[in-house]
N, CA, C and O of each residue as an XYZ file, in Angstrom:
752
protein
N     -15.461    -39.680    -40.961
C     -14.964    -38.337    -41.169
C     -14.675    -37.609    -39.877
O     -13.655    -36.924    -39.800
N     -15.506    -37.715    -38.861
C     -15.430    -37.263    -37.984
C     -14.141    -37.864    -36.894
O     -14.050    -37.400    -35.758
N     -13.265    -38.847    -37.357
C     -12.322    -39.295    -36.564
C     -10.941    -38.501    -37.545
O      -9.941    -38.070    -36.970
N     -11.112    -38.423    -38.989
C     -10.253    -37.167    -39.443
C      -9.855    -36.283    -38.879
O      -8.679    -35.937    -38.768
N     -11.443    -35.463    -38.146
C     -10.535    -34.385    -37.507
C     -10.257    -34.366    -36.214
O      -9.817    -33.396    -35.597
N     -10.501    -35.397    -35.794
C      -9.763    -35.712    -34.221
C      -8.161    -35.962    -34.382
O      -7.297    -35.734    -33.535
N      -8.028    -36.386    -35.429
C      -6.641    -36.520    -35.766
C      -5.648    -35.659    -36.105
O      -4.439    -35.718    -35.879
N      -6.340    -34.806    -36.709
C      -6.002    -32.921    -36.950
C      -5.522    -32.247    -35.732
O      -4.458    -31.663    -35.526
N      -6.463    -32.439    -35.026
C      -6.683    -31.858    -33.999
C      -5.965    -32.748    -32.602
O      -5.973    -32.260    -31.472
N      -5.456    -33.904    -32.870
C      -4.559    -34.238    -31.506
C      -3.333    -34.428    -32.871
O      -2.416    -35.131    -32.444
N      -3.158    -34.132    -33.902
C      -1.684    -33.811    -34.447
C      -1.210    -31.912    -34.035
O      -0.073    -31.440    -34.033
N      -2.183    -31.375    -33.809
C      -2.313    -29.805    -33.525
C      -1.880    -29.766    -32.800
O      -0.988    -28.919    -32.775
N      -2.092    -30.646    -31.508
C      -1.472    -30.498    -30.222
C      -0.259    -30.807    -29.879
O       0.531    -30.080    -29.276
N      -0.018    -32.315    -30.402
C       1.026    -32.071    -30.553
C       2.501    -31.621    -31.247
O       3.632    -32.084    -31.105
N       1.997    -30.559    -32.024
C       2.740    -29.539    -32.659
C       2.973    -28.636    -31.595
O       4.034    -28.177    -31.172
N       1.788    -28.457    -31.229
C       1.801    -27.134    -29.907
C       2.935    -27.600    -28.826
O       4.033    -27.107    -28.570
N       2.326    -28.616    -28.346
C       3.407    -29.179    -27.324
C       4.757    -29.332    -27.650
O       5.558    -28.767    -26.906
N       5.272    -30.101    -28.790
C       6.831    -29.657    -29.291
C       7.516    -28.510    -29.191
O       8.726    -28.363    -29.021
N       6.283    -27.337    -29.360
C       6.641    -25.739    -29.315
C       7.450    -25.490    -28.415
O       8.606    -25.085    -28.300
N       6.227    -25.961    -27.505
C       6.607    -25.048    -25.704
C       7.547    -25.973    -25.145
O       7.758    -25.548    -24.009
N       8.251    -27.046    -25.339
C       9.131    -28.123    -25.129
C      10.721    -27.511    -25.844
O      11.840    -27.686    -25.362
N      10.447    -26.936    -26.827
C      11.795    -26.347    -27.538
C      12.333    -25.091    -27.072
O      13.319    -24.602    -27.625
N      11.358    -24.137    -25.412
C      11.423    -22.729    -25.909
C      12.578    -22.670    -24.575
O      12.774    -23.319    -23.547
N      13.308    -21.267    -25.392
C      14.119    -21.297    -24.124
C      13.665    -20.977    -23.017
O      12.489    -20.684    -22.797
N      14.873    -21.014    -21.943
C      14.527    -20.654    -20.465
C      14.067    -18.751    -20.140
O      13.549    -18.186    -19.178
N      14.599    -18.242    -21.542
C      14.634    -16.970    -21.223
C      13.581    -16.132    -21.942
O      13.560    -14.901    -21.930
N      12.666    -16.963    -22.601
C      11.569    -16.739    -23.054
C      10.793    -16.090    -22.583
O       9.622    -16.445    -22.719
N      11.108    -14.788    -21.783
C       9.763    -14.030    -21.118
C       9.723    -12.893    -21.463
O      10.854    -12.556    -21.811
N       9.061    -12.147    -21.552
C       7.168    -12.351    -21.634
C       6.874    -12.742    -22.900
O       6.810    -12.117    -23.958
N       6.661    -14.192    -22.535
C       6.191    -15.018    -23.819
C       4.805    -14.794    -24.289
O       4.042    -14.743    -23.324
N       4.161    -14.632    -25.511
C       2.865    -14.267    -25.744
C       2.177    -15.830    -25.902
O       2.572    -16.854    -26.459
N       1.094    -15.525    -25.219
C      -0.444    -16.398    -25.709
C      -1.010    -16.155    -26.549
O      -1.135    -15.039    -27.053
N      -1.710    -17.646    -27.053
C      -2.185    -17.677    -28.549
C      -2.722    -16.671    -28.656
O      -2.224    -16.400    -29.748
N      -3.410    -15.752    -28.428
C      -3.816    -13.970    -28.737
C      -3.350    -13.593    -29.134
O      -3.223    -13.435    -30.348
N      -2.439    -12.965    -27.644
C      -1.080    -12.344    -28.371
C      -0.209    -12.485    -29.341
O       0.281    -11.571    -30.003
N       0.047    -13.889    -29.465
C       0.583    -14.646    -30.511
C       0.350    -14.025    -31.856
O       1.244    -13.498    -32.519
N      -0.906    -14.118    -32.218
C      -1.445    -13.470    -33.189
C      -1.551    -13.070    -33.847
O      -1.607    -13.306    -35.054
N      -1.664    -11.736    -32.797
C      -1.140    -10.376    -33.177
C      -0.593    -10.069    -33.391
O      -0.551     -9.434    -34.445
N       0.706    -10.270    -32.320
C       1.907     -9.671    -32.902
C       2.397    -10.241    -34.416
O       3.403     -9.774    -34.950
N       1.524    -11.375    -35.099
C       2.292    -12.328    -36.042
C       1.589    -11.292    -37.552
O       1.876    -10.847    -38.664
N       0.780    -11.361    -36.780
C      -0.152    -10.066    -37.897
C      -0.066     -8.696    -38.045
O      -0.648     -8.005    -38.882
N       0.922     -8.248    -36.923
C       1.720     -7.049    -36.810
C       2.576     -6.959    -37.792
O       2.582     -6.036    -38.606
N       3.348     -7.901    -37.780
C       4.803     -8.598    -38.292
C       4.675     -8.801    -39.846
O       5.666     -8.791    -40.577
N       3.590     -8.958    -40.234
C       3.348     -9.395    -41.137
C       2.645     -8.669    -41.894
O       2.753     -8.863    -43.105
N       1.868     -7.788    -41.481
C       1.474     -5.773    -42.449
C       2.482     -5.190    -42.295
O       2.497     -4.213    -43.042
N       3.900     -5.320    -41.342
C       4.947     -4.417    -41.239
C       5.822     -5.076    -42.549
O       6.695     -4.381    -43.069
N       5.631     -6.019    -42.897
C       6.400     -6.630    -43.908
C       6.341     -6.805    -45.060
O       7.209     -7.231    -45.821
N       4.552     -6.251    -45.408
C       4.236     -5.715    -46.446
C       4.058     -4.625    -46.470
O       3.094     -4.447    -47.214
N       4.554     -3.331    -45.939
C       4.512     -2.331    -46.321
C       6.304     -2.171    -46.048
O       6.707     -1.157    -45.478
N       7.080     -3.014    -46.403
C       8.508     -2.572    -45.963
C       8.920     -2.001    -44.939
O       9.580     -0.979    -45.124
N       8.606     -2.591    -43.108
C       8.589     -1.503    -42.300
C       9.020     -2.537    -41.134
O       8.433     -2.480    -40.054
N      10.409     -3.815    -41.430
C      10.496     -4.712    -40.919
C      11.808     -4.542    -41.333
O      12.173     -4.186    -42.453
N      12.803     -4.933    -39.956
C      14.182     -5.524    -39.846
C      14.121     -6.884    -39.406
O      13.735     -7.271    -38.303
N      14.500     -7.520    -40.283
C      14.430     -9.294    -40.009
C      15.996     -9.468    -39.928
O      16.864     -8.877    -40.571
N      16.126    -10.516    -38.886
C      17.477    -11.160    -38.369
C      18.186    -10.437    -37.301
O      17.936     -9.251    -37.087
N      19.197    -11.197    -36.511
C      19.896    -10.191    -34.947
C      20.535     -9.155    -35.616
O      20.307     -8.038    -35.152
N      21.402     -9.227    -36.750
C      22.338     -8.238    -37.012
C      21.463     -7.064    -37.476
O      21.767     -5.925    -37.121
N      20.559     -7.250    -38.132
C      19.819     -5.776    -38.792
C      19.229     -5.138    -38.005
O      19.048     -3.922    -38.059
N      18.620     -6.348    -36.651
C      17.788     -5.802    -35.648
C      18.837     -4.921    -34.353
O      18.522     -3.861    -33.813
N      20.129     -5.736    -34.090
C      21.002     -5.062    -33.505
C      21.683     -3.381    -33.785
O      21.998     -2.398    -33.113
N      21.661     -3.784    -35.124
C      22.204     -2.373    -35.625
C      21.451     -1.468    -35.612
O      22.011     -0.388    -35.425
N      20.192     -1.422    -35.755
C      18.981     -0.792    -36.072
C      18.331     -0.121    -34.740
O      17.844      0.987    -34.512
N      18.608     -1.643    -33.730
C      18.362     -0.180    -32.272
C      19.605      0.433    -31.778
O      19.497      1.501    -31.175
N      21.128     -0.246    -31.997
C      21.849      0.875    -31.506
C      22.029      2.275    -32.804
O      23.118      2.841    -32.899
N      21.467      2.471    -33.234
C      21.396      3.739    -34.297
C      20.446      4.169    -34.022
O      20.493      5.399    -33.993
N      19.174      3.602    -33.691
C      18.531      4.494    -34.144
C      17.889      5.250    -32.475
O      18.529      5.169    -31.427
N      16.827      5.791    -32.580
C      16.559      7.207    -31.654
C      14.880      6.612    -31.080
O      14.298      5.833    -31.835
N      14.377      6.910    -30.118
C      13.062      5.893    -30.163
C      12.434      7.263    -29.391
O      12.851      7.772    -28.351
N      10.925      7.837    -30.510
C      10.250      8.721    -29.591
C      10.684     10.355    -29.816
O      11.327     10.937    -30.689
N      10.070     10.737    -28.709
C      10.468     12.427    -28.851
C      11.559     12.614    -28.373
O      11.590     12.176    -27.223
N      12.543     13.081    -28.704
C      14.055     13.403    -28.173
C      14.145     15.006    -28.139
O      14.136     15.695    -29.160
N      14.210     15.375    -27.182
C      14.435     16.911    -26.859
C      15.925     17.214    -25.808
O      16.008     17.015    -24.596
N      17.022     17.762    -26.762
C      18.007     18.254    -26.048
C      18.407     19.796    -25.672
O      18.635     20.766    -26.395
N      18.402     19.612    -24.039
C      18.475     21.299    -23.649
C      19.964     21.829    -23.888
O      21.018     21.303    -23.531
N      19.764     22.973    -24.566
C      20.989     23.031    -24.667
C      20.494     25.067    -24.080
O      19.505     25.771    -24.285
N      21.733     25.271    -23.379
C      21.805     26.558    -22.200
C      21.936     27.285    -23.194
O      22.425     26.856    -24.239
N      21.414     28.833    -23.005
C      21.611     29.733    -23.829
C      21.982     31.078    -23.011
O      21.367     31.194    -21.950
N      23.020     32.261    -23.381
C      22.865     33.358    -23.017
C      22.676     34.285    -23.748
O      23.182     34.359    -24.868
N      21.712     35.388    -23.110
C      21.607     36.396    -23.909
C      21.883     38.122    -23.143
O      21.462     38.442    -22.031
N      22.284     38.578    -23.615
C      22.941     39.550    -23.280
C      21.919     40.883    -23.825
O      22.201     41.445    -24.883
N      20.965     41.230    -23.167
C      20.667     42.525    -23.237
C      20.421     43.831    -22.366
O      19.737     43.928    -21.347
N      20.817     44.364    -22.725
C      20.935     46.139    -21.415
C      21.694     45.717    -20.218
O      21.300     45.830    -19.057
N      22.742     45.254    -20.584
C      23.695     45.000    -19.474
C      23.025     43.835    -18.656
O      23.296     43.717    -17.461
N      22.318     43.136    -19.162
C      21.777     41.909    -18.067
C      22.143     40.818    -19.291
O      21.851     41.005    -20.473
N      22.936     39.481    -18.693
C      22.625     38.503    -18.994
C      21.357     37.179    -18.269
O      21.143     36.712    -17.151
N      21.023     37.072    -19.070
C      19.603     36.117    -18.870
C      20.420     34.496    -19.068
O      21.291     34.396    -19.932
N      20.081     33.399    -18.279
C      20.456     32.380    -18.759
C      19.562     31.841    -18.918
O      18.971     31.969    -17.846
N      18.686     30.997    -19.846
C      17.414     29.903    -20.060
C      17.981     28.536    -20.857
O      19.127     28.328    -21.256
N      17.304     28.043    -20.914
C      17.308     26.477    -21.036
C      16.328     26.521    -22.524
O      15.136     26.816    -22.437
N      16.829     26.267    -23.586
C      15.934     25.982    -25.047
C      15.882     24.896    -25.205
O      16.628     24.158    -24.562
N      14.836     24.314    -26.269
C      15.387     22.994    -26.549
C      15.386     22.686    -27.928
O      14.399     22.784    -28.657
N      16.328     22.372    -28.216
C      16.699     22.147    -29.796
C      17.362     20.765    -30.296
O      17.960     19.959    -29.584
N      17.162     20.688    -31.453
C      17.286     19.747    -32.417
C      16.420     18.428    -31.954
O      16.906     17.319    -31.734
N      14.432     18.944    -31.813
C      13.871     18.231    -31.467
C      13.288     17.323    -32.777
O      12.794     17.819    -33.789
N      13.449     15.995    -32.538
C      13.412     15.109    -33.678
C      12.275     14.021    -33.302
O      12.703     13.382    -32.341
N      11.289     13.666    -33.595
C      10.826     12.178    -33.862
C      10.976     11.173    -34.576
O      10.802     11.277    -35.790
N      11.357      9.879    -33.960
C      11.744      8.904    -34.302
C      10.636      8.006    -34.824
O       9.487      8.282    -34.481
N      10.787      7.280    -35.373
C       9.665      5.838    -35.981
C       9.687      5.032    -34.355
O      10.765      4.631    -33.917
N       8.651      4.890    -33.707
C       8.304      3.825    -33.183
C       9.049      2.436    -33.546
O       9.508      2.196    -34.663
N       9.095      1.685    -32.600
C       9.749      0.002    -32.784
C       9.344     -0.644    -31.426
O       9.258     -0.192    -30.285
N       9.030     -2.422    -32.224
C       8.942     -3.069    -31.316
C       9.043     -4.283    -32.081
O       8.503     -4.596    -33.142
N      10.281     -5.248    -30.926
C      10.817     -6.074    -31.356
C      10.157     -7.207    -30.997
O       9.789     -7.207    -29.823
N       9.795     -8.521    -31.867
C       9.676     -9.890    -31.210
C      10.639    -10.689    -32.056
O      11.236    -10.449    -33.106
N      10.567    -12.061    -30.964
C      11.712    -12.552    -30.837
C      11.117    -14.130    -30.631
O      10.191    -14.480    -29.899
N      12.000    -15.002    -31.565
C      11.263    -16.166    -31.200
C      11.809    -17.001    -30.362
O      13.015    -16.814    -30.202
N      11.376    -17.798    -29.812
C      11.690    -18.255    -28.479
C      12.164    -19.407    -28.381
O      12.621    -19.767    -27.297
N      12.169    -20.592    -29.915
C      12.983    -21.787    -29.711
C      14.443    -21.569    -30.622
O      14.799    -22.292    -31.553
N      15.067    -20.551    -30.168
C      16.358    -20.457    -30.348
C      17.406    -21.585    -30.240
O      17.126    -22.210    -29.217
N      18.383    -22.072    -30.782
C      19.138    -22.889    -30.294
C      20.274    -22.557    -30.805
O      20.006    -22.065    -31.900
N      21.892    -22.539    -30.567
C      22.115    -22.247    -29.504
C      20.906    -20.928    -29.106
O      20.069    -20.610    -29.951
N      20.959    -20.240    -27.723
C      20.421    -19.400    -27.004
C      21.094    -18.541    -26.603
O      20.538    -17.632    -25.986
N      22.418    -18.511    -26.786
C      23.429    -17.486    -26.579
C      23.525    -16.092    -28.025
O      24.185    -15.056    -28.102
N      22.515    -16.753    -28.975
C      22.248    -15.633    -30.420
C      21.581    -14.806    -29.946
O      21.667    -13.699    -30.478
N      20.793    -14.930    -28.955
C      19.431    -13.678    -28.645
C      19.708    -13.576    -27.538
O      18.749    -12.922    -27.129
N      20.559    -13.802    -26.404
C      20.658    -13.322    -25.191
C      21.067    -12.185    -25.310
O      21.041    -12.072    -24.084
N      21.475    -11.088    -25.677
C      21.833     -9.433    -25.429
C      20.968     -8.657    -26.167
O      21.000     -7.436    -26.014
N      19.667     -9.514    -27.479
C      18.758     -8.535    -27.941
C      17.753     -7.662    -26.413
O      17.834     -6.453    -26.198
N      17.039     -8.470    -25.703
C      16.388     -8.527    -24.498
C      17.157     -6.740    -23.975
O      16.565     -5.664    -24.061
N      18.377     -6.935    -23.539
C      18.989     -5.915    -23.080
C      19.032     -4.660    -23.868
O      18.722     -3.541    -23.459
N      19.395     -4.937    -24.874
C      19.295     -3.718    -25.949
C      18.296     -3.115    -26.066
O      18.238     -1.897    -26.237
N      16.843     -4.288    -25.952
C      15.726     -3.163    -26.036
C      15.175     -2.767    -24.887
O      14.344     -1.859    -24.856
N      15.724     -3.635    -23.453
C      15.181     -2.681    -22.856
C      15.887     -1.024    -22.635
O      15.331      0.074    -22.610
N      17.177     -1.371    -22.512
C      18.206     -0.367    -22.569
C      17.623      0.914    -23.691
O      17.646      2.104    -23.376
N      17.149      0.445    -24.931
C      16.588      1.451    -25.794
C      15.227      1.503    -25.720
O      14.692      1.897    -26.757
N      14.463      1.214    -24.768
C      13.228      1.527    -24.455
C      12.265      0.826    -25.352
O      11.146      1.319    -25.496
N      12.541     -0.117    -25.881
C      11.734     -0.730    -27.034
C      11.063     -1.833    -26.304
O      11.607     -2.633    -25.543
N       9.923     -1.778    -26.603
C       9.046     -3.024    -26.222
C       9.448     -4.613    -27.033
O       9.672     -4.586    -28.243
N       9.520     -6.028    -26.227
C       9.827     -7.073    -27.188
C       8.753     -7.914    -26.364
O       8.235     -7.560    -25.305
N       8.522     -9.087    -27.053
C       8.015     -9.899    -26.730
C       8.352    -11.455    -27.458
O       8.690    -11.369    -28.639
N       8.302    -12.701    -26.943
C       8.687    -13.862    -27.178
C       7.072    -14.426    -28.001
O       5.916    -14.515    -27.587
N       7.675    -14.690    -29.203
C       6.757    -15.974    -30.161
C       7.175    -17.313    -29.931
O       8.397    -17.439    -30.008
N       6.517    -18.400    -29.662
C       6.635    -19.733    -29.399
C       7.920    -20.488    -30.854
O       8.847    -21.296    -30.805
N       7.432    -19.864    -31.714
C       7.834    -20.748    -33.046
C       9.080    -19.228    -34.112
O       8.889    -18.079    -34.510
N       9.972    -19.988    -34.124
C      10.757    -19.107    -35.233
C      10.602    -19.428    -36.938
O      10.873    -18.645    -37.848
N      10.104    -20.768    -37.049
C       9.346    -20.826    -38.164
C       8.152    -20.041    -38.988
O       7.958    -19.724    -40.161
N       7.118    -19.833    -37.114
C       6.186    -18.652    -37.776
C       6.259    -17.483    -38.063
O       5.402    -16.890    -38.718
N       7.475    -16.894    -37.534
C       7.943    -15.490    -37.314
C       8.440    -15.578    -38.898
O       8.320    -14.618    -39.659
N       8.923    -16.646    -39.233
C       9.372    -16.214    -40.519
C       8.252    -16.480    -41.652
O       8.354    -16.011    -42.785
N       7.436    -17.088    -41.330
C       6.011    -16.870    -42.475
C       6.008    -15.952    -41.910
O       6.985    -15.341    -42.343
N       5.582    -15.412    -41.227
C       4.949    -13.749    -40.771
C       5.487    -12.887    -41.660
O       4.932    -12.564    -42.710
N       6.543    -12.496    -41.292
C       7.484    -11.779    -42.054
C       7.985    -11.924    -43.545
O       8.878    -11.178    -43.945
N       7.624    -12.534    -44.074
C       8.012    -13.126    -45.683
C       8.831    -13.883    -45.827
O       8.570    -14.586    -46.804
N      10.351    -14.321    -45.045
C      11.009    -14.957    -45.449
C      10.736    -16.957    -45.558
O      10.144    -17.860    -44.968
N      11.484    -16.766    -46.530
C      11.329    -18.430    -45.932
C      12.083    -18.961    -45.065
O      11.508    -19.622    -44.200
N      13.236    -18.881    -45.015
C      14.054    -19.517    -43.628
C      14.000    -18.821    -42.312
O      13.718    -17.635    -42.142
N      14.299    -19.681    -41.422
C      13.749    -19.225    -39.833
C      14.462    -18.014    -39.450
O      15.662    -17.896    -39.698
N      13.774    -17.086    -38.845
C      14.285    -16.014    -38.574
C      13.825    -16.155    -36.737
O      12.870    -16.691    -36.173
N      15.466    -15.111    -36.046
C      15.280    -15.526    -34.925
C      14.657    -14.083    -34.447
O      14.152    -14.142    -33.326
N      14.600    -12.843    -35.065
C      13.739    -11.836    -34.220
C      13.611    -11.177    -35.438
O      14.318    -11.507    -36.390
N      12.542    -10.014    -35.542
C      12.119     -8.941    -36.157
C      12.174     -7.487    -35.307
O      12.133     -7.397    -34.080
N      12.245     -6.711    -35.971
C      11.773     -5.360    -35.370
C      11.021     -4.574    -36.031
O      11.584     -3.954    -36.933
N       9.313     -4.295    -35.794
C       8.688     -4.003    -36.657
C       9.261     -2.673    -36.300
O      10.043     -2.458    -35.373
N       8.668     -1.610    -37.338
C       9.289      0.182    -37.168
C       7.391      0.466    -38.098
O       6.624     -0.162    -38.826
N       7.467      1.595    -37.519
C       5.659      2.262    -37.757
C       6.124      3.439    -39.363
O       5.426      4.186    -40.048
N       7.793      3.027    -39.418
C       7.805      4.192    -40.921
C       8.375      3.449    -41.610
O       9.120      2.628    -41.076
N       8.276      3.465    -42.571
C       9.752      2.191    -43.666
C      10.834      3.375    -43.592
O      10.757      4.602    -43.534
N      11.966      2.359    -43.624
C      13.317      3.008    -43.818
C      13.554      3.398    -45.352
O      14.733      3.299    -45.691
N      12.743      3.785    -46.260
C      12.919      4.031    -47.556
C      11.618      4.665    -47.889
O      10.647      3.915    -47.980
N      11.494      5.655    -48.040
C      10.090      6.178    -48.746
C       9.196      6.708    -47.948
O       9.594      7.423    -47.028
N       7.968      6.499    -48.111
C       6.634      6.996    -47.130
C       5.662      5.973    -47.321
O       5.510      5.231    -48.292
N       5.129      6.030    -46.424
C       3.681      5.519    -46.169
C       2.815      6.357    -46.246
O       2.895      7.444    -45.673
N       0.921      5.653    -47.647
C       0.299      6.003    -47.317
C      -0.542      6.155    -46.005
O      -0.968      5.182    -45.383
N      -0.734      7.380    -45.657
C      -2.083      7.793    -44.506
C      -2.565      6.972    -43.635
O      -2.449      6.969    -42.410
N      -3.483      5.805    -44.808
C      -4.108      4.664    -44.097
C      -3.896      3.617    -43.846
O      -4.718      2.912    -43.260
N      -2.389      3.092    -44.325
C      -1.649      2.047    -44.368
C      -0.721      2.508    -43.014
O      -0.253      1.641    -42.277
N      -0.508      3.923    -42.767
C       0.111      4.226    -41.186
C      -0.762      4.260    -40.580
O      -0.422      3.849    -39.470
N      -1.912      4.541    -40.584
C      -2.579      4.151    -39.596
C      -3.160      3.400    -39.096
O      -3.860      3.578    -38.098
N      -2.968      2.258    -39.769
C      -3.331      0.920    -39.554
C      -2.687     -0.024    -38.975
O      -3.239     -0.767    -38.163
N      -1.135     -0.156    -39.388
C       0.084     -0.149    -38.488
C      -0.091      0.535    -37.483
O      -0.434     -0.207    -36.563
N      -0.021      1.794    -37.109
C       0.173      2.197    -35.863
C      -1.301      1.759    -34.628
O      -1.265      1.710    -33.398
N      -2.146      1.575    -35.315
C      -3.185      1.115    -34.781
C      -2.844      0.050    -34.191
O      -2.747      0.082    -32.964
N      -2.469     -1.651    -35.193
C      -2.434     -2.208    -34.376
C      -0.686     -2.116    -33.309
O      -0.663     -2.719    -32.236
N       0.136     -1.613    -33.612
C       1.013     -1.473    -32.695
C       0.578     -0.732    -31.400
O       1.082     -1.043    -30.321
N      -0.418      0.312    -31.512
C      -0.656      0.263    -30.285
C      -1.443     -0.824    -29.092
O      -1.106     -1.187    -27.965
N      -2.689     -1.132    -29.996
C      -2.914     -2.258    -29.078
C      -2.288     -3.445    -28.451
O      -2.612     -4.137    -27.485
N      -1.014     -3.489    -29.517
C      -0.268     -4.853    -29.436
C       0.768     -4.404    -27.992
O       0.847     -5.088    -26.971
N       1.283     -3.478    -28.166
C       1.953     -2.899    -26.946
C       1.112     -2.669    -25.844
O       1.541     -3.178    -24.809
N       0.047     -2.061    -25.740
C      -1.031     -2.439    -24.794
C      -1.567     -3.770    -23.764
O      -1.790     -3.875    -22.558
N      -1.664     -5.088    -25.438
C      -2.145     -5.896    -24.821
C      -0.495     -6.692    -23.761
O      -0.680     -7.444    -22.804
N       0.648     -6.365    -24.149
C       1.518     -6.475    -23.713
C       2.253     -5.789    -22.772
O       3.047     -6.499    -22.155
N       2.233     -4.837    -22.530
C       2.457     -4.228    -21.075
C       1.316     -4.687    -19.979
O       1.700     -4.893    -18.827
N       0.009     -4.842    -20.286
C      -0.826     -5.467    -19.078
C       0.015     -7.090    -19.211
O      -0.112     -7.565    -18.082
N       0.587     -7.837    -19.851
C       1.303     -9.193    -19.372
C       1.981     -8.900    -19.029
O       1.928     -9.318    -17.872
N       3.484     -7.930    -19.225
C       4.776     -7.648    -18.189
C       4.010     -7.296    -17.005
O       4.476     -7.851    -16.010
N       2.872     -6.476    -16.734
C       2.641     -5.963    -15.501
C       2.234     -7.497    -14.599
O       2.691     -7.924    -13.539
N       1.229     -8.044    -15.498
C       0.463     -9.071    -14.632
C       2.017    -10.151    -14.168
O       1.797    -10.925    -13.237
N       3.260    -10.189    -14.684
C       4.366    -11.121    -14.268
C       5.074    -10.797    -13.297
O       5.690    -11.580    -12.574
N       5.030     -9.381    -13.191
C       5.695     -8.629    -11.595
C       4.630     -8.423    -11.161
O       4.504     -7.901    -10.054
């Protein structure tokens, strides 16, 4: 019995090893089995509470539309009283956006499908990170066929979230962005 699971366990590996053998060159900041994880378990409460864009096109469209964060636009004002005009600076049509953060799986092939997501989010300020496997991204996420990125969002695009179901999401999105900005930092 005990040679069973040696066999498990050097078939494990080399599953693992096929992984990191398939991933692209542009795979960075690729997550460790931790990170891995997490983010897969991120991905995967965002997908049961409806709060997931699966595939490039939904994920593409979704950050050039949408707004990320507190957005405050100054817009100049004058006011005219007792013969004095005053000029000040207001700020209006202040809006909050749903949080997002994209992962992306990393044995793409071709690799030319996900080369301009990377840009988009940094360009839209969105945090991403690389999963080893696009197979798991798509168990994560519910689908069955391989999906090459997600973008989790902390609100569903339809309805509301209970209380504790946002805060549970946003919980772990923060740590997950956490444990991931200390890896972009530790790579520069």
């Amino acid at each position: 019995m005990g040679s069973d699971s040696e066999l498990e366990k050097t078939a494990q590996k080399e599953r693992e090893k096929k992984k990191m053998l398939a991933l692209a060159p542009i795979a960075k900041p690729l997550a460790g089995k931790k990170l891995c994880k997490r983010a897969l378990k991120l991905v995967r409460r965002a997908a049961e509470q409806k709060c997931l864009k699966r595939g490039v096109k939904e994920v593409v469209k979704s950050i050039r539309r949408g707004n990320i964060g507190l957005i405050l636009r100054p817009m100049p004002c004058l006011i005219a009283w007792e013969q004095t005009i005053v000029l000040f600076t207001s700020f209006r049509n202040t809006e909050l956006a749903p949080i997002r953060l994209c992962v992306i799986a990393g044995n793409i092939s071709p690799i030319d499908v996900i080369t301009h997501v990377p840009i988009l989010c940094e360009e839209a300020n969105i945090p991403y990170v690389y999963v080893p496997s696009k197979e798991d991204l798509a168990n994560a996420g519910a689908t069955k066929r391989p999906t090459c990125c997600v973008l989790v969002l902390t609100k569903p695009t339809k309805g509301e979230l209970g209380q504790e179901e946002q805060d549970k999401l946003k919980g772990d999105y923060d740590q997950l962005t956490s444990e991931l900005s200390e890896l972009v930092n530790s790579m520069f």
